[in-house]
PAKOL-529359 format. One record per residue: x, z, y of N, C-alpha, C in turn; chain. Coordinates in steps of 0.1 Angstrom, whole numbers. Atoms other than C-alpha are relative to their C-alpha. Example, Ala and Ser with C-alpha at 12.3 -4.5 7.8 and 13.67 -1.06 7.14 Angstrom:
NODE:n.X:n.Z:n.Y:ca.X:ca.Z:ca.Y:c.X:c.Z:c.Y:unit
NODE:9:0:-12:123:78:-45:9:0:12:A
NODE:-9:0:-11:137:71:-11:-8:8:11:A
END
This chain:
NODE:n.X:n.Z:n.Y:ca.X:ca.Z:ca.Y:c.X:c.Z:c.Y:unit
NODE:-1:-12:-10:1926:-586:1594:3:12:-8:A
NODE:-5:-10:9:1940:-556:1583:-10:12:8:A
NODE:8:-2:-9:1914:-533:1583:2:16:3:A
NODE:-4:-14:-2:1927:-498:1589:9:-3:19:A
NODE:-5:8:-14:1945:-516:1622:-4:-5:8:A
NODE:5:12:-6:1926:-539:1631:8:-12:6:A
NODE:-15:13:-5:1955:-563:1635:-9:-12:-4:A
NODE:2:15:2:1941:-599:1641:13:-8:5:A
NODE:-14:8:-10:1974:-624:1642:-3:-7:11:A
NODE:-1:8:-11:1973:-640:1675:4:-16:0:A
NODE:-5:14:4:1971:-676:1669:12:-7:8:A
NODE:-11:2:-8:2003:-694:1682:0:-7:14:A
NODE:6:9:-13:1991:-717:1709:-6:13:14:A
NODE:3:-13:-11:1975:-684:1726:16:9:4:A
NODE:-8:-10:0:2005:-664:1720:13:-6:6:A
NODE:-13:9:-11:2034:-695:1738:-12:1:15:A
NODE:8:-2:-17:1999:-692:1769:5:16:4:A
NODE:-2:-14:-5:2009:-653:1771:13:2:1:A
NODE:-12:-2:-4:2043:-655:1770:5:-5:16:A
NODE:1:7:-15:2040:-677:1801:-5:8:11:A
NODE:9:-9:-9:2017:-657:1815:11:9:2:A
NODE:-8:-16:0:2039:-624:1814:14:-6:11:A
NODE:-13:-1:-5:2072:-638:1828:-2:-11:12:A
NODE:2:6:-14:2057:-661:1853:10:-7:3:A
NODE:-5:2:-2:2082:-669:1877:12:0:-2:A
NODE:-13:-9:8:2108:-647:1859:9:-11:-5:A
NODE:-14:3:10:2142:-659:1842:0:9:-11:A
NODE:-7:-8:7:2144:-640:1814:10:1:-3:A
NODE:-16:-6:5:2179:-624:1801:2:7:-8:A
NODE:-2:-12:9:2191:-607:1778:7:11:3:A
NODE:-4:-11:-6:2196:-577:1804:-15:7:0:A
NODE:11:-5:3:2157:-573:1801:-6:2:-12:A
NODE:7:-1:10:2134:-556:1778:-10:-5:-1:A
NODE:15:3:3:2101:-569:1764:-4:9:-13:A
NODE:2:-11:8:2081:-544:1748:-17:-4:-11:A
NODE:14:8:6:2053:-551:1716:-9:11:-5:A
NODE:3:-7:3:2032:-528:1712:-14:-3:-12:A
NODE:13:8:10:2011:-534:1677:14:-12:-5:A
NODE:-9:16:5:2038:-558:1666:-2:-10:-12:A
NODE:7:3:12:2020:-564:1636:9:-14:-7:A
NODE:-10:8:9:2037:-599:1618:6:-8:10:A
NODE:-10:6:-13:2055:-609:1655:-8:-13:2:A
NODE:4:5:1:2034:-632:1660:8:-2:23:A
NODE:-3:-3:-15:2039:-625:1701:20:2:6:A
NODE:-17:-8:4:2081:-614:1695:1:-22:1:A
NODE:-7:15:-4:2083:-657:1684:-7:-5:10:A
NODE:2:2:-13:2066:-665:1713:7:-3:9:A
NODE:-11:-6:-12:2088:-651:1735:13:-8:-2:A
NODE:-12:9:5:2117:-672:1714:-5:-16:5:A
NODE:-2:14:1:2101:-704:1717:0:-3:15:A
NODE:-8:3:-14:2101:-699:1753:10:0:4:A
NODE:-13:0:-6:2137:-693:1757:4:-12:-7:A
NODE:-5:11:7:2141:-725:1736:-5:-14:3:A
NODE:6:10:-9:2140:-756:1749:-7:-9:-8:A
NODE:6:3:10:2117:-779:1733:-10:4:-7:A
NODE:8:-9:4:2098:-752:1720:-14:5:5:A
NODE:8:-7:-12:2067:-735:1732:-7:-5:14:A
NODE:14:7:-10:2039:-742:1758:8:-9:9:A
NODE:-4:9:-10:2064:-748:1786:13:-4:-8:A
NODE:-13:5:7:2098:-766:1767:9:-5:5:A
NODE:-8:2:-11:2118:-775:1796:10:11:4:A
NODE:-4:-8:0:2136:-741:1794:13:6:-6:A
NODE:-6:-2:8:2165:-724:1779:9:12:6:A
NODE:-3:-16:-3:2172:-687:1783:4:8:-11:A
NODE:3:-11:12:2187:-657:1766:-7:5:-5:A
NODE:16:-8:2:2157:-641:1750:8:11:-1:A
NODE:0:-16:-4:2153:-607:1762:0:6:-15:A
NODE:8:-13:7:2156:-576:1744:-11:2:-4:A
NODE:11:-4:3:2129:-563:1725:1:14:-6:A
NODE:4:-16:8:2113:-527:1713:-17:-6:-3:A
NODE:11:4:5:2084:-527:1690:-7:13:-7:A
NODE:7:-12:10:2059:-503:1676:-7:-5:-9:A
NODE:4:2:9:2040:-505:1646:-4:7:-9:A
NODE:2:-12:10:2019:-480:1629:-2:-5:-18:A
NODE:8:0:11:2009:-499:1598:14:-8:-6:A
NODE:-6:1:8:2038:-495:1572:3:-18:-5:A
NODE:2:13:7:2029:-528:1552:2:-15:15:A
NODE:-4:6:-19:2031:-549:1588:18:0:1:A
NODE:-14:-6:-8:2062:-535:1596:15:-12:-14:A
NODE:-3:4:13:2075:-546:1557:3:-17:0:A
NODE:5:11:-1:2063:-579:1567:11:-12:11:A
NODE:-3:8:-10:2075:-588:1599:17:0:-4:A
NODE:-12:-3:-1:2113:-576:1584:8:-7:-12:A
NODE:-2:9:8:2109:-600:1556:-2:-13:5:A
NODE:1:13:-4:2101:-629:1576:9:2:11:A
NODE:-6:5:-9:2126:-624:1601:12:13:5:A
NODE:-9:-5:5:2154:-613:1587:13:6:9:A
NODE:-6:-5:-13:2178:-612:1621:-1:1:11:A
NODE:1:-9:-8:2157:-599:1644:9:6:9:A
NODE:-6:-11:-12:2172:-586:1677:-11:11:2:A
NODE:13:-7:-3:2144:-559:1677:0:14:1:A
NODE:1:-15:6:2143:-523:1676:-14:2:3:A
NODE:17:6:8:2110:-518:1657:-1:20:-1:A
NODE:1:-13:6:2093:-481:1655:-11:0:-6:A
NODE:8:-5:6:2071:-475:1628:-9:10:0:A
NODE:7:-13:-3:2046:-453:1646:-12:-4:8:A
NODE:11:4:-10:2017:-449:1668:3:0:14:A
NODE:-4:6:-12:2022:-466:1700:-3:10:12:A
NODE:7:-6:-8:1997:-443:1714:5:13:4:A
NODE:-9:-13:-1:2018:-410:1708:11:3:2:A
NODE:-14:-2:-7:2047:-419:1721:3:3:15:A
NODE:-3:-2:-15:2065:-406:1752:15:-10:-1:A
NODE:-14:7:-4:2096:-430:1769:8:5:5:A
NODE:-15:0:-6:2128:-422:1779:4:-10:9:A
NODE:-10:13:-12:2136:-457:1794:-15:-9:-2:A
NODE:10:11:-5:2110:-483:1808:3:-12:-2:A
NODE:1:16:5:2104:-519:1802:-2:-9:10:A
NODE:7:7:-4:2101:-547:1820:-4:-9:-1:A
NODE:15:6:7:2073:-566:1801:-4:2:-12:A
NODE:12:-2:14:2046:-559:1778:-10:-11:4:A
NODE:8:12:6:2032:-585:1758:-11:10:-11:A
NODE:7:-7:12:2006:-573:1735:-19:-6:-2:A
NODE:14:3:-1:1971:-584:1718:-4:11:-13:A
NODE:2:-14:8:1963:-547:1711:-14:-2:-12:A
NODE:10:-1:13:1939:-536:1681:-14:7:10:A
NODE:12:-5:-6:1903:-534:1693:-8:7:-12:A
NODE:2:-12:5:1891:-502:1678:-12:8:6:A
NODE:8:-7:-6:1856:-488:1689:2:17:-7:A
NODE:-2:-19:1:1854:-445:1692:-2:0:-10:A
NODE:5:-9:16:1834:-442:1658:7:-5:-7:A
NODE:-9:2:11:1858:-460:1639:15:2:-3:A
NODE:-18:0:0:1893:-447:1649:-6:16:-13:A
NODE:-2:-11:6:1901:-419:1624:-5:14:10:A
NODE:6:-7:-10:1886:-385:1636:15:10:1:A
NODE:-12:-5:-9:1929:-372:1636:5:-6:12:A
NODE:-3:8:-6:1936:-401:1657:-3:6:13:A
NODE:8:-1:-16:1905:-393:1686:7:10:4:A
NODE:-1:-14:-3:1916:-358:1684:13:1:9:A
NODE:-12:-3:-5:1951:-367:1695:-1:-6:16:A
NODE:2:4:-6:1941:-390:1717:-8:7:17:A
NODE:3:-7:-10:1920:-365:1737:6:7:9:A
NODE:-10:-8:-11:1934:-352:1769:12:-7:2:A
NODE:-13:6:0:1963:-377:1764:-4:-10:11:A
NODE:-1:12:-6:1948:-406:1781:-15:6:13:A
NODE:14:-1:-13:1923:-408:1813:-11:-9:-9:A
NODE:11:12:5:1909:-435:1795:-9:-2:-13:A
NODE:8:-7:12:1897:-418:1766:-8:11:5:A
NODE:15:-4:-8:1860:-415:1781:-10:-3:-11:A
NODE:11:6:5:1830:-418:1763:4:-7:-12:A
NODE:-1:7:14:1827:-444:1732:11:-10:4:A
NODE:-6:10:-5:1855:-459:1744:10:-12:-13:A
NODE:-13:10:11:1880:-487:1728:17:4:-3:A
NODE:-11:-1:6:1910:-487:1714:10:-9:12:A
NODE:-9:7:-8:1926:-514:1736:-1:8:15:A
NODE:2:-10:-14:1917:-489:1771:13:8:-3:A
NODE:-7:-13:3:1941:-463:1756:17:-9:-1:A
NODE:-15:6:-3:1970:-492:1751:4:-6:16:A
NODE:-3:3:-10:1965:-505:1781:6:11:14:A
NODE:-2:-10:-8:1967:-473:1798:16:5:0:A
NODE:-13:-2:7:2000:-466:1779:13:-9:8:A
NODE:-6:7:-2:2015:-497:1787:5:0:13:A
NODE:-8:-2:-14:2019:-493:1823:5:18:0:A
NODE:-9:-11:1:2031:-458:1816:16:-7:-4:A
NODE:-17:5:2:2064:-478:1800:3:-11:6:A
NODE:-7:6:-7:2066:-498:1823:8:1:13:A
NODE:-6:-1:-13:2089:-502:1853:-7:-3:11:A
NODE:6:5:-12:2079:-505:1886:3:-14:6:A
NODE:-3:17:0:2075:-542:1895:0:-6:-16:A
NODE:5:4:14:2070:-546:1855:-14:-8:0:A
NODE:8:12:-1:2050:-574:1843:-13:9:-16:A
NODE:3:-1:17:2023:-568:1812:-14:-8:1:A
NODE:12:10:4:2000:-595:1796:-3:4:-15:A
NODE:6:-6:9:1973:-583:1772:-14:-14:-1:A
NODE:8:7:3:1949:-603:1754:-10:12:-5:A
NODE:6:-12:7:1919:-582:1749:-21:-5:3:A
NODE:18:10:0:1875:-586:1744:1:3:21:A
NODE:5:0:-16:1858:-588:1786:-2:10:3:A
NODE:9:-8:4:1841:-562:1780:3:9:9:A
NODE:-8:-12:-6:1866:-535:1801:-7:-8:13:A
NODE:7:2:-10:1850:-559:1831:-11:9:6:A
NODE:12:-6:-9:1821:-542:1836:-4:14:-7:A
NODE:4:-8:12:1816:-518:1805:1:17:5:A
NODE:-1:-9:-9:1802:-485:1821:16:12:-6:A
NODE:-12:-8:8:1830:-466:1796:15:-4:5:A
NODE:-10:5:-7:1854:-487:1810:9:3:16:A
NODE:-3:-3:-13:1853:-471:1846:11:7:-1:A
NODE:-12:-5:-5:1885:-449:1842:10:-11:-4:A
NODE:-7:13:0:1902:-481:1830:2:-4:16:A
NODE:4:7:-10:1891:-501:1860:7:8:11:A
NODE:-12:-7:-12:1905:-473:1886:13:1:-4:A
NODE:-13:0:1:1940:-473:1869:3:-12:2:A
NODE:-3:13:-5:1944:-511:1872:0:-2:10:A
NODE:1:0:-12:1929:-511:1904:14:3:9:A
NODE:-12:-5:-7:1962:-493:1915:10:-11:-2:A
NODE:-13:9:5:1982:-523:1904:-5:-13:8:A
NODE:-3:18:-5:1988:-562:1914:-7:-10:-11:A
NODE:3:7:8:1968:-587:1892:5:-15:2:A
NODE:-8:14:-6:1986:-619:1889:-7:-10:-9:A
NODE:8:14:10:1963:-643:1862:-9:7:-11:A
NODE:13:-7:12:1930:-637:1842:-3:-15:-5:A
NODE:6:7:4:1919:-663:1818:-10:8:-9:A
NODE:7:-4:12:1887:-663:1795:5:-12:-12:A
NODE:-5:9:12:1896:-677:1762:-11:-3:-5:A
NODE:8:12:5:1877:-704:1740:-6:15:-9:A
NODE:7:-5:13:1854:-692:1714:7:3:-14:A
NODE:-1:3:13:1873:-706:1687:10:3:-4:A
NODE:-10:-9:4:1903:-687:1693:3:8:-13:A
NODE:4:-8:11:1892:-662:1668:-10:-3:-4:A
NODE:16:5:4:1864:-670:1643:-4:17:4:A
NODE:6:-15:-3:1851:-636:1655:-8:-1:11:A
NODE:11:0:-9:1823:-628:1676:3:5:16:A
NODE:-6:-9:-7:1847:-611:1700:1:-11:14:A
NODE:-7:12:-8:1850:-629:1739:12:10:2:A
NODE:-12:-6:-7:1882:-623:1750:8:-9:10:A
NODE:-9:-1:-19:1906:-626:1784:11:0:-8:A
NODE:-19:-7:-2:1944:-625:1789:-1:2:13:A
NODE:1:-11:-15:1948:-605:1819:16:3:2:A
NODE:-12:-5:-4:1984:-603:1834:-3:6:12:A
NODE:0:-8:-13:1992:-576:1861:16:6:-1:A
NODE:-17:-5:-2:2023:-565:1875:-1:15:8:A
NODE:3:-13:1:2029:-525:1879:5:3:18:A
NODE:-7:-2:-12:2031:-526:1919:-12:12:9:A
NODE:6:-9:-2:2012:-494:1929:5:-6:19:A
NODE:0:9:-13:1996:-507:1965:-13:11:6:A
NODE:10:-5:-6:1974:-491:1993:-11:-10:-2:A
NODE:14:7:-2:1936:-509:1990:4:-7:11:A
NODE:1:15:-12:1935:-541:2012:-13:3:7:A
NODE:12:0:-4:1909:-542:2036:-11:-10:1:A
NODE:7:13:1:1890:-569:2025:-6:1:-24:A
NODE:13:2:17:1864:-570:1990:4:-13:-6:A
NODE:-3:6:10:1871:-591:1965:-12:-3:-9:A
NODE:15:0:5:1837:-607:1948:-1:-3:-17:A
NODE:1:5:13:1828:-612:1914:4:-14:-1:A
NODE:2:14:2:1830:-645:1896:-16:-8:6:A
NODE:8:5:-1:1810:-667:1915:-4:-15:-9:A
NODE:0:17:-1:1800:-710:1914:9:-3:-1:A
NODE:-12:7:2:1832:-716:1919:11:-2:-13:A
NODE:-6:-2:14:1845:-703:1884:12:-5:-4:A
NODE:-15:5:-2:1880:-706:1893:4:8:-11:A
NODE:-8:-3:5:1887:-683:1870:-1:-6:-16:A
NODE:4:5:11:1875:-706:1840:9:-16:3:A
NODE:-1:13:1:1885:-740:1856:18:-4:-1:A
NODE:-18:-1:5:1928:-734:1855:-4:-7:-11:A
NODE:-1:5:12:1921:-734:1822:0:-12:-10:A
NODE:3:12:7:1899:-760:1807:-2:-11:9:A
NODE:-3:8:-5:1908:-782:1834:12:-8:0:A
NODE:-8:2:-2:1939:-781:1829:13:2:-12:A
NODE:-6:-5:8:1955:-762:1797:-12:-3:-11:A
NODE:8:1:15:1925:-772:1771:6:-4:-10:A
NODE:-6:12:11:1943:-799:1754:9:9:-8:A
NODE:-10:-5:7:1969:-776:1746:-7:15:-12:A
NODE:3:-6:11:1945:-754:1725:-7:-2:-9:A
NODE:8:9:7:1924:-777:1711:1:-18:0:A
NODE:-4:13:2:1941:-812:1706:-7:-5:-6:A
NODE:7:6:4:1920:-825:1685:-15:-2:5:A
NODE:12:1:-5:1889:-818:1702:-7:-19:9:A
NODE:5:7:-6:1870:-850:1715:-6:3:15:A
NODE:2:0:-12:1859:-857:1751:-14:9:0:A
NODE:17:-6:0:1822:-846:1745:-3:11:-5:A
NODE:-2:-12:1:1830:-814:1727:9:9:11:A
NODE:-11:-9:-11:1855:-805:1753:-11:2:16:A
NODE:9:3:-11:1824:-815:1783:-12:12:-5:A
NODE:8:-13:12:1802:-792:1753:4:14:3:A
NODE:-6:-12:-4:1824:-761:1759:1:3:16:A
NODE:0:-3:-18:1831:-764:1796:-17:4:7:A
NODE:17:-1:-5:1788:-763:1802:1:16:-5:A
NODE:4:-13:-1:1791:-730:1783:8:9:2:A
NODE:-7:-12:-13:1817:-711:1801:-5:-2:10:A
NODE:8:-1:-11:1800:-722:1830:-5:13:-1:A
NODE:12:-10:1:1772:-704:1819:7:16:-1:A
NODE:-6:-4:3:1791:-681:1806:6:12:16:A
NODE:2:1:-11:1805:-672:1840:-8:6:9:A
NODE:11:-6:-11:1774:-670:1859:-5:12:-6:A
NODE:9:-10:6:1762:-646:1833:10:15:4:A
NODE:-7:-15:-4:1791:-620:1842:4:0:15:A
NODE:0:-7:-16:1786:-621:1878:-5:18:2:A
NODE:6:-14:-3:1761:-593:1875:3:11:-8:A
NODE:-12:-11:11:1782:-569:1849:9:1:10:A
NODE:-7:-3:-5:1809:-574:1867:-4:9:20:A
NODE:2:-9:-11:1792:-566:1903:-6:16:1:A
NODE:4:-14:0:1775:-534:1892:7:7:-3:A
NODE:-9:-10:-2:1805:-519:1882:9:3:5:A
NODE:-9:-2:-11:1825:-524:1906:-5:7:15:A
NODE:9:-2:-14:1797:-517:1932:0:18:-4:A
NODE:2:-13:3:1794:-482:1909:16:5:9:A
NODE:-13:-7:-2:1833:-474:1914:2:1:15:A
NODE:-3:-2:-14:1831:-481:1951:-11:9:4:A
NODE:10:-14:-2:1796:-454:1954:12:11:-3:A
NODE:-8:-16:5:1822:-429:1936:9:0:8:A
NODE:-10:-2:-5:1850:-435:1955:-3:11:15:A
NODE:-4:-7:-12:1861:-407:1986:4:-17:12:A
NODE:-4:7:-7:1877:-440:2004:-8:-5:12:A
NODE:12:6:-13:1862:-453:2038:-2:-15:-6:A
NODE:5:19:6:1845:-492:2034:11:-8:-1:A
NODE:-8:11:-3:1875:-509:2047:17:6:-9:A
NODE:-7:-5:5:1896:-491:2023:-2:-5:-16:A
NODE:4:6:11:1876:-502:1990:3:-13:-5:A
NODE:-3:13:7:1880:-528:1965:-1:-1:-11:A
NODE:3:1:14:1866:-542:1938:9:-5:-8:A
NODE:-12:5:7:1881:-554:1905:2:-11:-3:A
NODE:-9:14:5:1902:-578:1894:-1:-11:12:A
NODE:-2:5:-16:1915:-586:1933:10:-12:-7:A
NODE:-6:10:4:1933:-618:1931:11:3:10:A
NODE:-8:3:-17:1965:-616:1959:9:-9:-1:A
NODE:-6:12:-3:1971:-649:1970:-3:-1:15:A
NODE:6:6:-9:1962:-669:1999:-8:-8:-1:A
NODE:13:4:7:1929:-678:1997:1:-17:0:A
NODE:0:15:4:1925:-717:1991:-7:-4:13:A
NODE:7:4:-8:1915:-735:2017:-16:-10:2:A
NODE:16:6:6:1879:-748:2018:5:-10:1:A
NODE:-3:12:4:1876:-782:2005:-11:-6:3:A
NODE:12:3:4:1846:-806:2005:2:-9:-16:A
NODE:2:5:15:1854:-821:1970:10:11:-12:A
NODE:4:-7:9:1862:-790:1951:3:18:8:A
NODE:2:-17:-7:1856:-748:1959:8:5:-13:A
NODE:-6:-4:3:1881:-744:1933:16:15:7:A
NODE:-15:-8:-2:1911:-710:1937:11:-5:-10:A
NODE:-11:0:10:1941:-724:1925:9:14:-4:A
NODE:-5:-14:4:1950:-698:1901:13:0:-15:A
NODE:-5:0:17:1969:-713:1872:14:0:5:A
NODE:-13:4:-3:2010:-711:1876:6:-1:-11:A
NODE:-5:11:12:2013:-732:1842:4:-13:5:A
NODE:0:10:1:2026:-759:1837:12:-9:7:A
END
C-alpha cells in the first residue's frame, strides 16, 4: 500500500465484478468515456479491457470497443508505473488531485476503488483545500465521501458510477451529508464483499448508482432485513468466482457470517436513516430512506424471501 495514498490494488476478480457492475446493461463504445479516478497501477482501466474482450473477464461472452478513458492520479511514482506497464494505453492520464479538479466535459462512467483516508491523516494542505469545496467534508470525515461526492459532479446525467468502498458511509453519523447527495440519485446494485478480499480489517461494498436526480417515492425503503438479499446475489451465486478454491464447508463457514453480519447492520443502518428523515423539511409520504432499491418488488414466495438483485451473469 502506498502509504502517502493509500492506494490498495484492487484484486482482479473484484475489479472484472465492478466493471460489470458499472455498465450493466450498457454496450460500451468507443463514443463513451469511463473515468478513473485514483488510477493508481490500472488495475480497474484492465478491467474494463477484459470486458470488451471476449473470453476475458467475469462475463466473456462479449466483444466491444473499449471505451475511452480519463484518469487522475496524484501519486507521481503510480503514475510512472501504470505508463511502464502499459505502454499503449488509450488513456488520458492527469497527474493530479482528483479532488481539485473542475470539468469541462462529463463522463459517462466512474469506476473507482478510491483511497480511504480518515480527517487526521489527510495532510493538513489537503483538508484546508478540501474545506468549503465539498458538502461532504463534515466532521472526521473520509476520504472516499469527498470522491464520491466529486464523481457525480463529472458525471452525466443518466451516468453510471461503481465504487468499491469500507460500509461504513451506511450509517456513519459523519456520513449524513453523503447519504442526502445519493439519496438524490437511482441505486442500481450494492454488494458486501468477502473478508478476504483485502487482508485488511476494512469491510467493504461496491455500490453502483446511476446519476438520475428523482422526486422521493412515496413509499420507505427498510434496512437489511432476514431476507439478506443484499448478501445472497452474491454468495449464492458469484462466490465461486472469488474464491475457487474454497471448499464447500468454508464457503457454508462464510455465508453463517454475513448472515450475521447483516443482521448486525440492520440497526446502524436504521438509525441513520431514521435521523435523516427527523431532519428532513419533506412531508411522510415524501421521505426515504437509504439505499432505495427501484425495482419491482419480488413476489412473495413460500420457499425463498429472497430480492432478486444480481444482473450478473
Amino acid at each position: 500500500m502506498s502509504t502517502e495514498t493509500a492506494y490498495v490494488p484492487t484484486p482482479p476478480r473484484v475489479a472484472d465484478f465492478m466493471a460489470t457492475s458499472v455498465f450493466g446493461l450498457d454496450r460500451p463504445t468507443s463514443d463513451v468515456t469511463v473515468l478513473y479516478p485514483g488510477l493508481g497501477t490500472g488495475r480497474l482501466y484492465d478491467a474494463v479491457h477484459r470486458y470488451c474482450t471476449p473470453g476475458e473477464g467475469y462475463v466473456s461472452r462479449f466483444d466491444y470497443d473499449p471505451p475511452k478513458g480519463v484518469a487522475y492520479e496524484i501519486d507521481p511514482d503510480l503514475v510512472d508505473e501504470f505508463e511502464t506497464t502499459h505502454p499503449d494505453a488509450d488513456l488520458e492520464i492527469h497527474q493530479t488531485d482528483f479532488l481539485t479538479t473542475s470539468f469541462d466535459e462529463r463522463v459517462d462512467y466512474v469506476l473507482a476503488n478510491p483511497p480511504y483516508i480518515h480527517y487526521n491523516d489527510l495532510p493538513e494542505d489537503r483538508r484546508s483545500q478540501y474545506t468549503g469545496r465539498f458538502d461532504t467534508a463534515h466532521g472526521q470525515y473520509n476520504s472516499y465521501y469527498l470522491f464520491l461526492e466529486q464523481a457525480l459532479r463529472a458525471l452525466k446525467h443518466g451516468g453510471t458510477l461503481t465504487f468499491l468502498t469500507p460500509i461504513q458511509y451506511l450509517f456513519a453519523s459523519n456520513a449524513n451529508p453523503l447519504r442526502r447527495i445519493l439519496l438524490r440519485h437511482t441505486f442500481d446494485a450494492f454488494y458486501l464483499m468477502p473478508d478476504a478480499i483485502f487482508d485488511e480489517s476494512t469491510q467493504t461494498m461496491i455500490t453502483t448508482l446511476r446519476k438520475v436526480e428523482r422526486h422521493p417515492p412515496d413509499f420507505m425503503w427498510s434496512p437489511p432485513s432476514e431476507s439478506y438479499f443484499w448478501l445472497e446475489s452474491l454468495y449464492k451465486y458469484e462466490h465461486d468466482y472469488f474464491f475457487p478454491d474454497h471448499t464447500e464447508e468454508e464457503k457454508a463457514d462464510l455465508w453463517a457470517d454475513y448472515r450475521e453480519l447483516a443482521r448486525k447492520l440492520r440497526g446502524p443502518v436504521r438509525r441513520a436513516t431514521t435521523t435523516l428523515r427527523s431532519n428532513s423539511n419533506r412531508s411522510t409520504s415524501e421521505q426515504v430512506e437509504l439505499l432505495e432499491y427501484h425495482s419491482e418488488p419480488a413476489a412473495p414466495s413460500s420457499t425463498s424471501n429472497q430480492v432478486g438483485l444480481s444482473k450478473f451473469g
